[in-house]
Each structure stands twice: as structure tokens, then as C-alpha cells.
Backbone as numpy.savetxt, mean C-alpha at the origin, in Angstrom:
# Nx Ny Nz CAx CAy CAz Cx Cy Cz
13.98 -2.55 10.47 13.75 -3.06 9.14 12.47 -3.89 9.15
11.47 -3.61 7.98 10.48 -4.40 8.42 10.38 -5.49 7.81
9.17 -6.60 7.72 9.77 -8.01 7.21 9.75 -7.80 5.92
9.04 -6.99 5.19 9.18 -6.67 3.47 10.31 -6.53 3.37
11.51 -5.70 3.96 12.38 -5.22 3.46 14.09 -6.08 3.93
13.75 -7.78 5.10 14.54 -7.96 5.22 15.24 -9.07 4.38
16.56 -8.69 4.36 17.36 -9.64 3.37 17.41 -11.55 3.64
17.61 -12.24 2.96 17.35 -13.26 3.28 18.73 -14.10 3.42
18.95 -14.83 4.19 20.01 -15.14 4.64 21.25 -16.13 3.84
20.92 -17.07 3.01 20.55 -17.59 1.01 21.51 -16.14 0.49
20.61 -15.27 0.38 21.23 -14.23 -0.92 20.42 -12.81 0.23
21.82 -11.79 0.72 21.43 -10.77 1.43 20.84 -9.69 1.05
20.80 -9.76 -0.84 20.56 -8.45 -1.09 19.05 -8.71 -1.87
18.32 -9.98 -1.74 17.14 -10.71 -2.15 15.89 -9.87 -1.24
15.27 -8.95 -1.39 13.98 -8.56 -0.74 12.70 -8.76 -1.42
11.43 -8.82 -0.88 10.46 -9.12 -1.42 10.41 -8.00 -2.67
10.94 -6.86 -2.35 10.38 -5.74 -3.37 11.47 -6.13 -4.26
12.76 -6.12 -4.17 13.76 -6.34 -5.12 13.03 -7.88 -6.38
12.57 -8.70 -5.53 12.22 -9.63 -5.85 11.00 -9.34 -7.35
10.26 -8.79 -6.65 8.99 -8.40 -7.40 9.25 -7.27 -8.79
10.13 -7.00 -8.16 10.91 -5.62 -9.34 11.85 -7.27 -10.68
12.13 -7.92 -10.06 12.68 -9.14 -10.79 11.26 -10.12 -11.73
10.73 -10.00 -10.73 8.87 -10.38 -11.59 8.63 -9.90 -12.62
8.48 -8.54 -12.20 7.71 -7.62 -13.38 8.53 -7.30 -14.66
9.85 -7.59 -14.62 11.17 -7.60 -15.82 10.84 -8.68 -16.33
10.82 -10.21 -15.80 10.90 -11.27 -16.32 10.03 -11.80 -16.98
8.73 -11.39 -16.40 7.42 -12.24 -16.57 6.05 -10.75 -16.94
5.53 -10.95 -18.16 4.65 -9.69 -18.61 3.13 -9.78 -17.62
2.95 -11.40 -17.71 1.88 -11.28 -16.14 1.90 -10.26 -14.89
3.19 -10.23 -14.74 3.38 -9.39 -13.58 3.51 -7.74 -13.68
4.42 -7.41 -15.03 4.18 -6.26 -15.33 3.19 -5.39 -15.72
2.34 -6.22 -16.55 0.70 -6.09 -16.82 0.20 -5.88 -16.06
-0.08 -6.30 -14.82 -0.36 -6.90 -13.83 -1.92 -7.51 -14.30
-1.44 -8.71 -14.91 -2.61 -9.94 -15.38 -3.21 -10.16 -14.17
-4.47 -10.48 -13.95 -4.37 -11.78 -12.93 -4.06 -12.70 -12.95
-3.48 -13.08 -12.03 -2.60 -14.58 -11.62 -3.46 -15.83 -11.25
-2.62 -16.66 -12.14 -3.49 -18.23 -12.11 -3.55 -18.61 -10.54
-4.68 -19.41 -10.46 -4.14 -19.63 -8.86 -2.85 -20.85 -9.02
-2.17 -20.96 -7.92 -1.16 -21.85 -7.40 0.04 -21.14 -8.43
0.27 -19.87 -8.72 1.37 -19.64 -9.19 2.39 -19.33 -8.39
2.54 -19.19 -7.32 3.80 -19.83 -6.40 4.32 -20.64 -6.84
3.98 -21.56 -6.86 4.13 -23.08 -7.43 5.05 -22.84 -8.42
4.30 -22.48 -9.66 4.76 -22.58 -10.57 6.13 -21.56 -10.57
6.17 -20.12 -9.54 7.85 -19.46 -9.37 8.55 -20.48 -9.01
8.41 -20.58 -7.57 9.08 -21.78 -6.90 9.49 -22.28 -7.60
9.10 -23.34 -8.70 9.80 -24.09 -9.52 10.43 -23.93 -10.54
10.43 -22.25 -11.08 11.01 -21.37 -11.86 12.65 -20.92 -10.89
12.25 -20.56 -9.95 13.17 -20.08 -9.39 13.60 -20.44 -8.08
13.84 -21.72 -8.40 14.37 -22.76 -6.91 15.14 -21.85 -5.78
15.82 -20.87 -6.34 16.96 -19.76 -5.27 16.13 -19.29 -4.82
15.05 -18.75 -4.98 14.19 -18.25 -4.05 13.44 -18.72 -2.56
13.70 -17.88 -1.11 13.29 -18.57 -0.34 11.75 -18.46 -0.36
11.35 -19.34 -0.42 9.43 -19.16 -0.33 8.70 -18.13 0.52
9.83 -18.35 1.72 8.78 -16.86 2.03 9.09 -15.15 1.86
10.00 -15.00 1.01 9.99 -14.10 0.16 9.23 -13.81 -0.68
8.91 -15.32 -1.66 8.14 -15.10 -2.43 6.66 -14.51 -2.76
6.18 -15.46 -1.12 5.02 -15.70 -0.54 4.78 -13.53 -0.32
5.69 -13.29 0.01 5.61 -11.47 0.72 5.48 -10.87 -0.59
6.21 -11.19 -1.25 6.26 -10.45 -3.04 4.99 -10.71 -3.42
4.25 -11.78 -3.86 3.01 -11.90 -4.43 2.41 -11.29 -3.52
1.94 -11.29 -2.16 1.09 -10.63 -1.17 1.39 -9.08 -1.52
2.55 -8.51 -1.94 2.40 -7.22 -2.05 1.84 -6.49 -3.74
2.19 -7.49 -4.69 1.53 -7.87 -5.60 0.21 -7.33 -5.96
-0.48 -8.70 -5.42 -1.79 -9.03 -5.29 -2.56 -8.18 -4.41
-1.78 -7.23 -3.25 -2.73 -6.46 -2.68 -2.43 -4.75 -3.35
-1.99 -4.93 -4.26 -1.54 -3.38 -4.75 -3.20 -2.95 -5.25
-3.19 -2.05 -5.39 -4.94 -0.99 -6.16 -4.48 -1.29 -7.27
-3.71 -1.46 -8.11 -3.27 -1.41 -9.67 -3.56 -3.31 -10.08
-3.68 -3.95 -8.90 -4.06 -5.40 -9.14 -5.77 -5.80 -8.67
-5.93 -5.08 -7.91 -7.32 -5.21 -7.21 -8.22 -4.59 -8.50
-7.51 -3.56 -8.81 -8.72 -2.92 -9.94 -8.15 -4.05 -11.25
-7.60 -4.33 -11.94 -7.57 -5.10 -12.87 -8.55 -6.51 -12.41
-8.34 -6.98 -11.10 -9.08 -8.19 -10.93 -10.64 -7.88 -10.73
-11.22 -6.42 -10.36 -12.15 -5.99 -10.66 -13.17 -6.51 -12.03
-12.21 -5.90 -13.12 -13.02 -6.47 -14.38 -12.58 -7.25 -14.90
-11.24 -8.40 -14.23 -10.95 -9.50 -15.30 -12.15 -10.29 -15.17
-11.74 -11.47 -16.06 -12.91 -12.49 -16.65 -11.46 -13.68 -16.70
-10.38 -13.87 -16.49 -9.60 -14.68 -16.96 -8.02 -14.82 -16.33
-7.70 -15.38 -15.76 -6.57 -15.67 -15.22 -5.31 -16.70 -15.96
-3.94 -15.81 -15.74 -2.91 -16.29 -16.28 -1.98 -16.30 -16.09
-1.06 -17.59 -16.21 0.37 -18.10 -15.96 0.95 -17.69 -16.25
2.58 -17.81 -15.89 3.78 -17.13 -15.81 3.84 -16.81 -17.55
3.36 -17.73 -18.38 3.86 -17.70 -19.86 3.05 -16.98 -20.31
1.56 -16.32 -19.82 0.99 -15.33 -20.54 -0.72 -16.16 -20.97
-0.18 -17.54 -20.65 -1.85 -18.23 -21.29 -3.02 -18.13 -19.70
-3.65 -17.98 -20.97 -5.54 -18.30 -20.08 -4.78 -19.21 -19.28
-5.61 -19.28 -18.00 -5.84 -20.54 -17.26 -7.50 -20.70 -17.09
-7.66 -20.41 -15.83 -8.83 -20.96 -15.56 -9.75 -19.13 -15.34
-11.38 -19.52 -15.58 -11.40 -18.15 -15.45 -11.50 -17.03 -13.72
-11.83 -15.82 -13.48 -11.58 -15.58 -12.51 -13.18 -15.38 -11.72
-13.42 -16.30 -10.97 -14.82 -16.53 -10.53 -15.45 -14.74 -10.09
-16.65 -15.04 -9.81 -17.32 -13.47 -9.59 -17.21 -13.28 -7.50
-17.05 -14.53 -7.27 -16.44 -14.24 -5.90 -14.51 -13.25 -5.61
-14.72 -13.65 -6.45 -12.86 -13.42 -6.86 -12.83 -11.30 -6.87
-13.77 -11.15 -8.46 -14.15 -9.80 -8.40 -14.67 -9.24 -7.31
-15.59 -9.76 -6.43 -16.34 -9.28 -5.57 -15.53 -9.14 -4.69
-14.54 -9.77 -4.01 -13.30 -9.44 -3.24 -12.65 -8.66 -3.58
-12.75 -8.48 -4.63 -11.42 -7.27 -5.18 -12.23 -5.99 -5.29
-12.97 -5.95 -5.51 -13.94 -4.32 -5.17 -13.95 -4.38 -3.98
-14.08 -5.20 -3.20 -14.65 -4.30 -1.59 -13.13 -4.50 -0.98
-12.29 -4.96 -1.41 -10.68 -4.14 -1.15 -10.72 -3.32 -1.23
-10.74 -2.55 -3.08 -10.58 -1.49 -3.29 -11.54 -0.81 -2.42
-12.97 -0.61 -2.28 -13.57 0.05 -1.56 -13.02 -0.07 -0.04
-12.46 -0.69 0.28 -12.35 -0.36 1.86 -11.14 0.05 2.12
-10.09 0.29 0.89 -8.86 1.03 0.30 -9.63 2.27 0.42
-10.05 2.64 -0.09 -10.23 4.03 -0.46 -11.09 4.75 0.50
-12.03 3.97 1.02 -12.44 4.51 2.58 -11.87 4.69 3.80
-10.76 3.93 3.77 -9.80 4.07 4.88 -9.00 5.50 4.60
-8.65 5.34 3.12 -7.99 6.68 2.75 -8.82 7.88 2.92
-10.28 7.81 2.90 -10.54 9.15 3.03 -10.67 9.34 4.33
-10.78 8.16 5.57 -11.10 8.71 6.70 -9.64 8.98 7.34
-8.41 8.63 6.38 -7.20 9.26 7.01 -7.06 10.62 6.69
-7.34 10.90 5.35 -7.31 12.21 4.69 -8.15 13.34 6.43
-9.28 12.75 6.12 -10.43 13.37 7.20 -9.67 13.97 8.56
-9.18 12.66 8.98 -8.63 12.61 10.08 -7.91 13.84 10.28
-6.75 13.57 9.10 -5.17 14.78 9.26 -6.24 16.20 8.73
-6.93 16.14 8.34 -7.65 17.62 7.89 -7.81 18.10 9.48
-8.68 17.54 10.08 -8.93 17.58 11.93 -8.34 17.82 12.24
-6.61 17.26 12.42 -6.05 17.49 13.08 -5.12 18.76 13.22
-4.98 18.88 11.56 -4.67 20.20 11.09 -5.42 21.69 11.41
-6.79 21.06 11.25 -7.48 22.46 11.44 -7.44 22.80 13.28
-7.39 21.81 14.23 -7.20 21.94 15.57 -6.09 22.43 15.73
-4.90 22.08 15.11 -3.94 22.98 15.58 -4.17 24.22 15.17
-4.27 24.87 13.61 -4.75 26.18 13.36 -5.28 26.87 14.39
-6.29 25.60 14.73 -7.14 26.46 15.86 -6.59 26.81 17.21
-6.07 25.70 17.60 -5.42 25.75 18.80 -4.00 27.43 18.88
-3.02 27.43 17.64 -2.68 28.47 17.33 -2.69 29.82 17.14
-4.51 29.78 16.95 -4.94 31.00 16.72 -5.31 31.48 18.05
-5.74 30.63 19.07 -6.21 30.79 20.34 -4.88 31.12 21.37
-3.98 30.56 20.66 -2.39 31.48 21.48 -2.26 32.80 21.70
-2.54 32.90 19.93 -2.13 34.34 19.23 -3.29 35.23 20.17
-4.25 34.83 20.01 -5.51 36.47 20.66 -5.18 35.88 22.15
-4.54 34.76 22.92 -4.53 34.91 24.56 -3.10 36.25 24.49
-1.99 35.82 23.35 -1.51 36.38 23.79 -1.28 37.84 23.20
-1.92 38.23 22.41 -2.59 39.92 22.41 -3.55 40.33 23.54
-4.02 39.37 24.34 -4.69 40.26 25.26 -4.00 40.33 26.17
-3.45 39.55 26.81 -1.97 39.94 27.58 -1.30 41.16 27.23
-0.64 41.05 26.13 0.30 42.52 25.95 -1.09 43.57 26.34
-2.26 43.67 25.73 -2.92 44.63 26.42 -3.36 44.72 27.68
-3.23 43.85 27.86 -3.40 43.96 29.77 -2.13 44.47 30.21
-1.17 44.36 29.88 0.43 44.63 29.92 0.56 45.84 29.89
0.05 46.14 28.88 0.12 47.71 28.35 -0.52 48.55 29.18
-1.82 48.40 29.68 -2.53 48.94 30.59 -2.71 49.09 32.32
-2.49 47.97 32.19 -1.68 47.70 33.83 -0.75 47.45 34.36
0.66 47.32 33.41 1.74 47.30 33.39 2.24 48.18 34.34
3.47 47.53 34.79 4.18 49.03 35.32 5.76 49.79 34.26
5.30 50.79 34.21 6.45 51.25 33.33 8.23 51.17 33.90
9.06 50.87 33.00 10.70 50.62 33.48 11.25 51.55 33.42
């Protein structure tokens, strides 16, 4: 079980994802996926005292690192609290982090894509190099064989 997915000892059936699936119902920031004011931990935490913090802490981290949040923080201009208001706005260091996520998201993805293409086409290859060793065998078989 990995640590996203383990239960917390408080409430067993509490996971970061269960958790976050409880976010995005409760709070339209999250479903939107607004950007988030900074120190809004804080402000759950004190929404939702049952919560162990570092659940929470895993939920926003999975959150905040999703492509569906990185690209919104891309072109926001404005960050907001659990209730939906402006806070403060979202600096151009902020954006600039969130593109070269996404970019190094999506470069990783193509050099996995790349990768399994390679590896795919080596086996093909490797396969095909069975198949003609072992047609020339049966013809060597055939020809120098001894008959039964």
C-alpha cells in the first residue's frame, strides 16, 4: 500500500484521495481547481480539525501537482480561499513554476512513450530474428536431415 493510499489510524477509511474527492464536493476552489491561497492548509486544518495533517498535507500535494492545476496556475493572475474570494495575486514566479512542471510533465512523458516504442520495436525485432533463425533451421533440417 503506498503512503497515498494508507488509512489513517483516527478514521481507517480516511485516504488522501478519499480526502480530496471530499475537497472537491465541499469546496468549488477545489473542484474548479482555482488556485489556492497560500497557507490554505491552515485554513482546512481549521475547517476540518478530524483531519490528520498529514493526510492533508498528501491531498493538496496531489492536488497541486495534478496537469489540470499546473495548467490553470499557468494563466491564473489570482489566488483563492476555501470560500471562493480573491486573495492575494499569483506572482509570475508562481506561473513560471507551473509551466516548467508542466513542461517537464510532458517531456518525461514523451521520453517514456519513446522509451516503450524501443522497447517494443526490439522485441518485434528480436521476434522476427527467431522466426527466420528458425526457418533456416527447418531448412537445414529438411536438407540435411535424416529421414524416419
Amino acid at each position: 500500500m503506498t503512503t497515498e493510499q494508507t488509512p489513517t489510524p483516527a478514521n481507517p477509511d480516511l485516504t488522501p484521495r478519499s480526502l480530496l474527492k471530499r475537497l472537491q464536493t465541499d469546496f468549488p476552489v477545489f473542484r474548479d481547481c482555482q488556485p489556492l491561497a497560500i497557507g490554505i492548509d491552515k485554513q482546512l486544518q481549521a475547517r476540518l480539525p478530524d483531519v490528520p495533517r498529514k493526510v492533508l498535507r498528501i491531498a493538496l500535494g496531489i492536488h497541486t501537482n495534478s496537469m489540470r492545476y499546473l495548467r490553470a496556475m499557468e494563466k491564473a493572475t489570482a489566488r483563492f480561499d476555501l470560500d471562493g474570494q480573491q486573495t492575494e495575486e499569483v506572482t509570475e514566479a508562481h506561473r513560471t513554476h507551473a509551466s516548467e512542471a508542466v513542461r517537464e510533465r510532458i517531456k518525461a512523458d514523451i521520453e517514456k512513450r519513446k522509451a516503450q516504442k524501443a522497447a517494443e520495436a526490439a522485441a518485434a525485432a528480436e521476434a522476427e530474428a527467431e522466426r527466420r533463425r528458425g526457418e533456416k533451421l527447418d531448412k537445414l533440417l529438411a536438407k540435411f536431415g535424416r529421414p524416419n
